[in-house]
Structures are given as C-alpha cells and as structure tokens.
N, C-alpha and C positions, 0 to 999 in steps of 0.2 A: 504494500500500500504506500502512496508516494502521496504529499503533500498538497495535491492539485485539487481546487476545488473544495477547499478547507470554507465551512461556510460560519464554522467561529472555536476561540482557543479559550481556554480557562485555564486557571490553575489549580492543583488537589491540595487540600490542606498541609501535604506535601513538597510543594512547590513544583511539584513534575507538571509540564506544559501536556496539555490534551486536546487532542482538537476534534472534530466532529466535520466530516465532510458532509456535501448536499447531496452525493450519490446516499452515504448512507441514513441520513437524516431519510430522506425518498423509501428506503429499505423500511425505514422502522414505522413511518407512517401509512405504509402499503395498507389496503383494505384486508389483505390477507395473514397480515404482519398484528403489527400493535397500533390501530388508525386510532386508538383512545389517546395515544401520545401527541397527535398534532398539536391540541389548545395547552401541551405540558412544558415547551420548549422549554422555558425560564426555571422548570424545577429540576430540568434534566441537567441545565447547567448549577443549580444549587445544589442536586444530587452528587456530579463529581468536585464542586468545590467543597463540602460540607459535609459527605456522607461519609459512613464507614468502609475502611475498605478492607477486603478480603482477597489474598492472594489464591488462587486455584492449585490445587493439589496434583493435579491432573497434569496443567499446563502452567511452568512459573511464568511462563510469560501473558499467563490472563489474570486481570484483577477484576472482581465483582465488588460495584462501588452501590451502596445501598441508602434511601435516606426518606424519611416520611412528608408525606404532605398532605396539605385539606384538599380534597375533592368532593365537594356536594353533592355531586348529580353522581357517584359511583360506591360504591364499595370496599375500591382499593385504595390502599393505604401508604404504598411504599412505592418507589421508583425505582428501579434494579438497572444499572448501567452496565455493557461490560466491555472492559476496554484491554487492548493488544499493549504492551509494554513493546519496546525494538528499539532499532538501530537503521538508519538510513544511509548513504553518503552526500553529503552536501556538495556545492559546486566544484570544490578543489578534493574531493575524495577525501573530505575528513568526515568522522561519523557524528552523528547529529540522534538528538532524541525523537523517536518517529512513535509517539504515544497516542492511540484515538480508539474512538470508539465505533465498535462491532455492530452493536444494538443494544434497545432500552425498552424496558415496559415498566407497567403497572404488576404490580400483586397486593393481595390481603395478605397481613402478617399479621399473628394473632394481638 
C-alpha cells in the first residue's frame, strides 16, 4: 500500500502517523461492507487518536485500535479500526512509516 490518495492522517496516542486512504475509506462504507460508518468519519478519526490499542497475535504487524461512542439511532457502541503497521521507501530509498488503515466498523460491546 503506497501513500496515494491518503484522504487524511492522524496521530495515535502514540505518536505513530496513520493515514486512511479514499480507496479504503470507499471499502468500509461499501453497502456490502460497514455503510453505518459513512455519518462516523470524525469518531473513526477519534477512534485511532484516542482509542485502545491492541496488537494482533496472529499478525504483529496489525493493531486493532478500539474506542466508544454515542450513536442514537443504533445499538453499537464501539468503533473497531484496524490498521497495517510497515515500512515504505520514500523518494531517495530511505524507509518511511507507511501506517493506515485496513477497515472500520461499528460493534456492541457489553
């Protein structure tokens, strides 16, 4: 995943830069995807500034970034981000942090 098309960056309580492209932003609001995320954009980005984060057991290079919000009209509770940790080459072949996000939804959490 290459840096094109980044449609905005944040930072994790951590300082690590995250960014979220429009291709994948497009991905997560798909009607077939997670389409309840469209009206969440601004908790998705409170989510990885603010949220807990959980490295993956499976994969160290995924973090599941988690964090609650009001949604009136739903039932869910929590925002679940999940985002790729990496390594890019920048313009002179030196590595750069290439951090973003996979996809995002809603869940109930007790």
């Amino acid at each position: 995943m290459t840096a094109a098309g980044i449609r905005w960056t944040v930072r994790d309580r951590r300082g690590n830069e995250i960014y979220l492209t429009q291709e994948r932003w497009q991905h997560v609001i798909d009607p077939i995807n997670h389409p309840a995320m469209e009206n969440h954009e601004a908790d998705l980005k409170d989510t990885i500034r603010y949220g807990i984060r959980r490295q993956e057991a499976l994969d160290p290079r995924k973090y599941r970034y988690v964090r609650g919000f009001n949604d009136p009209t739903g039932c869910n509770t929590h925002i679940t981000a999940i985002v790729l940790f990496g390594f890019r080459d920048n313009s002179v072949g030196e590595p750069i942090a290439n951090n973003y996000i996979v996809t995002a939804y809603q869940t109930e959490i007790g």
